[in-house]
DRENVOLO-477147 format. One record per residue (C-alpha): chain; x, y, z. Coordinates in nm, 4 decimals. Example, Ala and Ser with C-alpha at 12.3 -4.5 7.8 and 13.67 -1.06 7.14 Angstrom:
# DRENVOLO-477147
(A; (1.2300; -0.4500; 0.7800))
(A; (1.3670; -0.1060; 0.7140))
This chain:
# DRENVOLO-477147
(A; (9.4825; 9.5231; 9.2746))
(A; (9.2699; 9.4226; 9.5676))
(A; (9.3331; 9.0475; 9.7691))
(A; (9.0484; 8.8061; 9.6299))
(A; (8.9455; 8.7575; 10.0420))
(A; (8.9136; 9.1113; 10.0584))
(A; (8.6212; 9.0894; 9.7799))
(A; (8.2507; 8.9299; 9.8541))
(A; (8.2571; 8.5987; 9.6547))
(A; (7.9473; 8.4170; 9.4932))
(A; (7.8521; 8.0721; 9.5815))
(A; (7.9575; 7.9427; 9.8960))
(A; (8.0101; 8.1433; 10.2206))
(A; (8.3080; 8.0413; 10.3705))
(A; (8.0943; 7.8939; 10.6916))
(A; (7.8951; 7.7243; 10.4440))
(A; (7.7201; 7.4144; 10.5273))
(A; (7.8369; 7.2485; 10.2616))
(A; (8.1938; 7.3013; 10.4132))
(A; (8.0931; 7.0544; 10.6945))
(A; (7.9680; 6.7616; 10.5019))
(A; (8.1420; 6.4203; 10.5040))
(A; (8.1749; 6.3960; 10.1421))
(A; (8.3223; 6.7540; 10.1209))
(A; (8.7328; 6.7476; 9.9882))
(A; (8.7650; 7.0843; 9.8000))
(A; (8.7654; 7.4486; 9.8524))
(A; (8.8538; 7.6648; 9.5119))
(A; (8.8103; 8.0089; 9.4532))
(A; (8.7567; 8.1027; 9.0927))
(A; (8.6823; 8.3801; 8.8284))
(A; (8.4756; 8.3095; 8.5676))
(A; (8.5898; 8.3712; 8.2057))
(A; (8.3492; 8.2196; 7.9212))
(A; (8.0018; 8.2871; 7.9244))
(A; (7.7510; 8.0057; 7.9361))
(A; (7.9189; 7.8395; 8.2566))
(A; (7.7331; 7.6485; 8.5005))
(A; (7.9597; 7.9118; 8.7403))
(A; (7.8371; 8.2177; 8.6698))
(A; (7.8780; 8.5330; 8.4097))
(A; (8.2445; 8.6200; 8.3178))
(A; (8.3890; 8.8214; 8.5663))
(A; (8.2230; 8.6894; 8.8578))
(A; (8.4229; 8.5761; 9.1323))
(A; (8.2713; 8.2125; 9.3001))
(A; (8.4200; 7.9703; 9.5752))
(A; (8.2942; 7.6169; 9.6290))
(A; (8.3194; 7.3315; 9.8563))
(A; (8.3271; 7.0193; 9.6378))
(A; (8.3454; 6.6407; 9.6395))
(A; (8.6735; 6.4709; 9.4752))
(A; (8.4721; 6.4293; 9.1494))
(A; (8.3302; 6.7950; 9.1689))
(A; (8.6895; 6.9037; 9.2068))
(A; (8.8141; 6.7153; 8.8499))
(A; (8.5350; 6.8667; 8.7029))
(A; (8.6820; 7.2041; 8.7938))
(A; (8.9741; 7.1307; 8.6900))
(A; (8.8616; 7.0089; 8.3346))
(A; (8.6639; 7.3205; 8.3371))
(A; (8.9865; 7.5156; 8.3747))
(A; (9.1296; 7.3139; 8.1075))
(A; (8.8531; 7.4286; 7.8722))
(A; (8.9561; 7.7981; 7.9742))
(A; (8.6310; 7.8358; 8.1250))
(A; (8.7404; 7.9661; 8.4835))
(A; (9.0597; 8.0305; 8.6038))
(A; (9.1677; 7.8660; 9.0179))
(A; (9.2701; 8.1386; 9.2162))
(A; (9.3246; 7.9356; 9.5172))
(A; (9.2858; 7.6186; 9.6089))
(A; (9.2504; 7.4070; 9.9409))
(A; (9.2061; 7.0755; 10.1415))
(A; (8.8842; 7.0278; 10.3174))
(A; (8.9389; 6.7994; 10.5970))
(A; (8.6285; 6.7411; 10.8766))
(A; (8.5549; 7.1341; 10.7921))
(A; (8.8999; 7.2289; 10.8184))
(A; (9.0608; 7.4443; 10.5498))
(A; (9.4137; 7.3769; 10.4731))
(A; (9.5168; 7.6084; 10.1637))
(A; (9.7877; 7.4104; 9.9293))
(A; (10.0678; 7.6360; 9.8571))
(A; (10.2421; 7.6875; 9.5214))
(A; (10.6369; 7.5817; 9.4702))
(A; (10.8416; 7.8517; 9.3962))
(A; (11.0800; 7.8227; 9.0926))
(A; (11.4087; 7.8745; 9.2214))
């Protein structure tokens, strides 16, 4: 299985502008499962810079089993800062 970086995504580029904006909080990179999603077609692969309430709305579409968060980061003044996962011990 290939590394999700390795892959061109849809949406933004990872220079986007929209990386850059003040209002900007949230980087996620996502595959698309359901059809009829704002995100794309299942099986599409999409990352997005989003505001704090574009972020919940991620994560409620997750909920709904609509996409599925790959990875997941801080944006801080157009700085990435990827949050890692805790390891079970």
């Amino acid at each position: 299985m290939r590394d999700i970086s390795a892959r061109e995504l849809k949406g933004h580029n990872i220079l986007a502008v929209e990386r850059f904006q003040d209002s900007t909080r949230w980087m996620v990179e996502f595959a698309v499962r359901k059809p009829r999603t704002p995100y794309g077609s299942p099986g599409d692969e999409v990352r997005l810079f989003l505001t704090e309430d574009g972020y919940q709305a991620a994560l409620l579409s997750q909920q709904r089993r609509e996409i599925k968060i790959k990875k997941c980061a801080h944006v801080i003044e157009g700085h990435v800062l990827y949050i890692k996962k805790k390891r079970r011990k």
